[in-house]
C-alpha positions in Angstrom: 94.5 119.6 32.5 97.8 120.7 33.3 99.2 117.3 34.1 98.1 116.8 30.3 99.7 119.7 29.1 102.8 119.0 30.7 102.8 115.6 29.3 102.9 116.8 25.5 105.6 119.3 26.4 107.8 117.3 28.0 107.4 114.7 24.7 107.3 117.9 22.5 104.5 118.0 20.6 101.9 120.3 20.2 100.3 121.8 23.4 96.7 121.9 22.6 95.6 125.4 23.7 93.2 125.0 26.9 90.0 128.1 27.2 92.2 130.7 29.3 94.6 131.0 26.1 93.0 130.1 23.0 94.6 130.2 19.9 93.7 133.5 17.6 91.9 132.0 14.5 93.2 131.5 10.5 92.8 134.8 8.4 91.5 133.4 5.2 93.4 134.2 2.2 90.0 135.9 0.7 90.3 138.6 4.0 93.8 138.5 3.5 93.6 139.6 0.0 90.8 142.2 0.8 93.2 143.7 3.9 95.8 144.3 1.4 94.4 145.0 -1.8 91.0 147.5 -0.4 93.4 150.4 0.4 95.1 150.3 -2.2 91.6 150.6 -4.4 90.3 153.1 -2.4 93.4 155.1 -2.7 93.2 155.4 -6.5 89.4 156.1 -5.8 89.8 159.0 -4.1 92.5 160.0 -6.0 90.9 159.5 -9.4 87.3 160.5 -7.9 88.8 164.0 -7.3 90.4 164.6 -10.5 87.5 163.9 -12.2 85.4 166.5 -9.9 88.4 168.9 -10.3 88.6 168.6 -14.2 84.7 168.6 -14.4 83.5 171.4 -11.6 86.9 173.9 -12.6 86.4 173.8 -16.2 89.8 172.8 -17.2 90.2 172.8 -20.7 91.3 169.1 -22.0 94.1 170.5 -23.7 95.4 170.9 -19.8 94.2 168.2 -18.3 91.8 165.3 -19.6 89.3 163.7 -17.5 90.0 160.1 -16.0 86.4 159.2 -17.6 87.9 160.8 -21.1 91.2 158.2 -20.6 88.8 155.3 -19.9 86.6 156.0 -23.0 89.5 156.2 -25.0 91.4 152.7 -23.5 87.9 151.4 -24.2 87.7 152.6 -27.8 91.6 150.6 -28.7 92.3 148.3 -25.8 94.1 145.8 -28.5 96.3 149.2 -29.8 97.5 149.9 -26.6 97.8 146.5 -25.4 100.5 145.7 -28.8 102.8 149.0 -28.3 102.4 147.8 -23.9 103.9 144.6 -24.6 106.9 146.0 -26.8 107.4 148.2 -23.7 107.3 145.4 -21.6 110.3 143.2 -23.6 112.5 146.2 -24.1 112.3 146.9 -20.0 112.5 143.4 -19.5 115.8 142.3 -21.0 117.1 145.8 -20.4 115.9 144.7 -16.3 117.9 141.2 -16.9 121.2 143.0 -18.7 121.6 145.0 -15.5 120.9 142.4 -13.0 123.5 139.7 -14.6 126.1 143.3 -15.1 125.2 144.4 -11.6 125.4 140.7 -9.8 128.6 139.7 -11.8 130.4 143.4 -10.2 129.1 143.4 -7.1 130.1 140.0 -6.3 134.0 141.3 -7.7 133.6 144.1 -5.3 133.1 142.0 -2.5 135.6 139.3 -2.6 138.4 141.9 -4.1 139.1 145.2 -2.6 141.1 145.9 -5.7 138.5 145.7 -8.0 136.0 147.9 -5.1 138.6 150.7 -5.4 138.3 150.3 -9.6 134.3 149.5 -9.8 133.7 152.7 -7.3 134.7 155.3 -9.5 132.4 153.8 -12.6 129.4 153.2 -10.5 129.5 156.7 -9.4 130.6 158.0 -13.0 126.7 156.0 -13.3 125.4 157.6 -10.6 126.1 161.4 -11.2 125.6 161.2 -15.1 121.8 162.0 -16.6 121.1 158.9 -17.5 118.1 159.6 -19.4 120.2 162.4 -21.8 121.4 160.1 -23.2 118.6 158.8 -25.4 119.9 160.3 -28.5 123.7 159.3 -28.5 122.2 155.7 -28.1 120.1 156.2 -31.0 123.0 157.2 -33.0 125.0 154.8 -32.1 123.0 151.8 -32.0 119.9 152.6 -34.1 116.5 152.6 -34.0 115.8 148.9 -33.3 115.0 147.7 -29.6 118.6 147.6 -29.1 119.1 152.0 -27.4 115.9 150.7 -25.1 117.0 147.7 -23.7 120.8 149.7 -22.7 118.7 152.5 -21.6 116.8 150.3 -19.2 120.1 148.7 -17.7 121.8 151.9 -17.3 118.8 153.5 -16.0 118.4 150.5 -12.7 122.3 149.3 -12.9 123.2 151.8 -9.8 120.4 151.0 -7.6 121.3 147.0 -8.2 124.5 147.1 -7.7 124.3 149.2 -4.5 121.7 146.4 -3.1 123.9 143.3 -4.2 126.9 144.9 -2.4 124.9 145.8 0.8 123.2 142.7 0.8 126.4 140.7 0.5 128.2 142.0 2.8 125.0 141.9 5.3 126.2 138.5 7.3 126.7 137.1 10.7 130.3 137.5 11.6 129.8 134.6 13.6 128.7 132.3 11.2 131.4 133.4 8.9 133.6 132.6 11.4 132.1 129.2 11.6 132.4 128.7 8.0 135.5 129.4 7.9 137.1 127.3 10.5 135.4 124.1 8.8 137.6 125.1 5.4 134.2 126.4 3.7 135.6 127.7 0.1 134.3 131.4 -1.2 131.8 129.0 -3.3 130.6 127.8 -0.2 130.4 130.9 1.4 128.7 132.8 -0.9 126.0 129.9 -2.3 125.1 129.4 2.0 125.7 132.7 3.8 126.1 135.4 1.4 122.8 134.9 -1.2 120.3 134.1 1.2 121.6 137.3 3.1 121.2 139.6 0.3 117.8 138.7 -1.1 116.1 141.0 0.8 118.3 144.0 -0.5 117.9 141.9 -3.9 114.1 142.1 -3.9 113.8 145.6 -2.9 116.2 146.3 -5.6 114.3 144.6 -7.6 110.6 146.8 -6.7 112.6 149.7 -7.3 114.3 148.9 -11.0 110.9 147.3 -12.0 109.2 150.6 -12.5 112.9 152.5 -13.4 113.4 150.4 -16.2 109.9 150.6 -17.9 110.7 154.2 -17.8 114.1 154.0 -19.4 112.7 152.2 -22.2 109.9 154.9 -22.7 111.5 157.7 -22.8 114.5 155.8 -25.3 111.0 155.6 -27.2 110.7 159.0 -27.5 113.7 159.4 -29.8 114.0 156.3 -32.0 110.8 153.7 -32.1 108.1 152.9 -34.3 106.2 151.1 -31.9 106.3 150.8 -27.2 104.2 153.3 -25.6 106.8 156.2 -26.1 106.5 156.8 -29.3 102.3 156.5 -28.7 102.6 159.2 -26.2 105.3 161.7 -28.6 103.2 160.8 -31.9 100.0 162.0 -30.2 101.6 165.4 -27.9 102.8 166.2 -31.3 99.4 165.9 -33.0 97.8 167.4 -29.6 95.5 164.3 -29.0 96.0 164.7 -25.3 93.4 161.5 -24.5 95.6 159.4 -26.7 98.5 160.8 -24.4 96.9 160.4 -21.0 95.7 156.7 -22.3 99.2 155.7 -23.1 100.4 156.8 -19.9 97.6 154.9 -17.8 98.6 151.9 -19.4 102.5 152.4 -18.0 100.8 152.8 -14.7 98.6 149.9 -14.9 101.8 147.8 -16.5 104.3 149.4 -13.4 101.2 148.6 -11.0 100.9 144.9 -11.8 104.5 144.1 -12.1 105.7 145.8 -8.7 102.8 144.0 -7.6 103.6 140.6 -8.3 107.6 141.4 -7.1 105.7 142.5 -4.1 103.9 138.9 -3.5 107.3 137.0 -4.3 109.5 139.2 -1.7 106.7 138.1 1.0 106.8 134.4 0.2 110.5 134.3 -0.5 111.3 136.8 3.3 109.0 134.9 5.6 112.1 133.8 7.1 113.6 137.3 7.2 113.8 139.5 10.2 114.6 142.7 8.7 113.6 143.9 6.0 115.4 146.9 4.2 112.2 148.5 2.9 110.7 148.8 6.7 114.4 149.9 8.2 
């Protein structure tokens, strides 16, 4: 038996694996699915299971807190109502999501191959970074109106710090060593950055992009809350005004549910896009 294993080695195939070290078996992707999924489920179980009992067995008056069985009932009751105003949500956080990537992508990749523009980009992204973003809902609405326009800018503004601070990390995050190599066979800055410098950075780039996912739905809402006819804002500030608190508590489930889903499926890329990654910034 070991003569045969040598044999495959030494022509370097597959060693078949003898009794004394057998190979663990295949997860199945149905267990696989049921490892990762179950506690999150249970999770929101619990957590939902005790509000109910806490809303139920305290006596909390709905005007303070409604029932998780009262915010079902009412989803139930205008799934297709919520559904529209979710999707116009959706499309405002969306292109606001894309207008900050392309902004954020197109400085960061300035900042790294110019220290001239790093020391004039700095003092803007932190201008960003310090200012309340989210006060500035009504200027918007002033100055661009009350189309879909103030959401989709209150979206990028809202995630352009976190992606720009990613995208420069991650670009900067190579080898020295195979820089060096790159350079020494004449590799242009195309070169450089298409080979060494993007495959480097996606997994700052996917993390970013977990984080702005849920940061840029809630840009759009609350730009909602000041000028819109329509998006799950302007369901949730119509109905606190008219104190229909199950209306409220439904429109907000559905930004969970919507945030849920989407960080989900970012979550399922960044694992089959980082296989190849030993590090990955969320686990540092």
């Amino acid at each position: 038996m070991s003569g045969n294993r040598a044999r495959f080695a030494r022509r370097g195939d597959t060693v078949p694996a003898g009794p004394a070290g057998l190979r663990p078996p295949r997860v199945g992707w149905l267990r696989r699915v049921v490892r990762t999924v179950l506690p999150g489920i249970v999770a929101f179980a619990l957590l939902f299971g005790g509000w109910e009992f806490g809303v139920r067995y305290t006596h909390i008056p709905a005007t303070e807190l409604v029932a998780p069985s009262a915010i079902f009932r009412e989803l139930w009751r205008a799934p297709g109502f919520f559904a529209s105003n979710a999707w116009v949500t959706l499309q405002e956080a969306f292109w606001g999501f894309l207008v900050a990537f392309g902004v954020s992508i197109t400085a960061a990749v300035l900042v790294v191959h110019s220290k001239v523009m790093d020391r004039a980009l700095s003092p803007i992204v932190v201008m960003f970074q310090v200012t309340p973003i989210l006060a500035l809902a009504p200027p918007l609405a002033v100055w661009l109106g009350f189309g879909p326009q103030p959401k989709i800018v209150m979206a990028a503004l809202v995630t352009f710090v976190p992606f720009f601070t990613n995208a420069v990390v991650g670009f900067r995050a190579i080898d020295p060593a195979t820089y060096e190599v790159m350079r020494s066979v004449n590799a242009s800055k195309l070169e450089i950055f298409a080979r060494l410098r993007v495959p480097h950075s996606l997994p700052y780039l996917l993390a970013a992009t977990r984080v702005c996912t849920g940061l840029a739905l809630i840009g759009a809402v609350v730009a909602e809350f000041f000028n819109s006819s329509a998006g799950l804002g302007n369901i949730i500030a119509a109905a606190q005004t008219l104190q229909q608190q199950n209306v409220v508590w439904a429109a907000i489930f559905t930004l969970i549910l919507l945030g849920v889903v989407l960080v989900g499926a970012v979550t399922v890329v960044q694992h089959r896009l980082l296989r190849w990654a030993e590090v990955d910034p969320d686990n540092a």
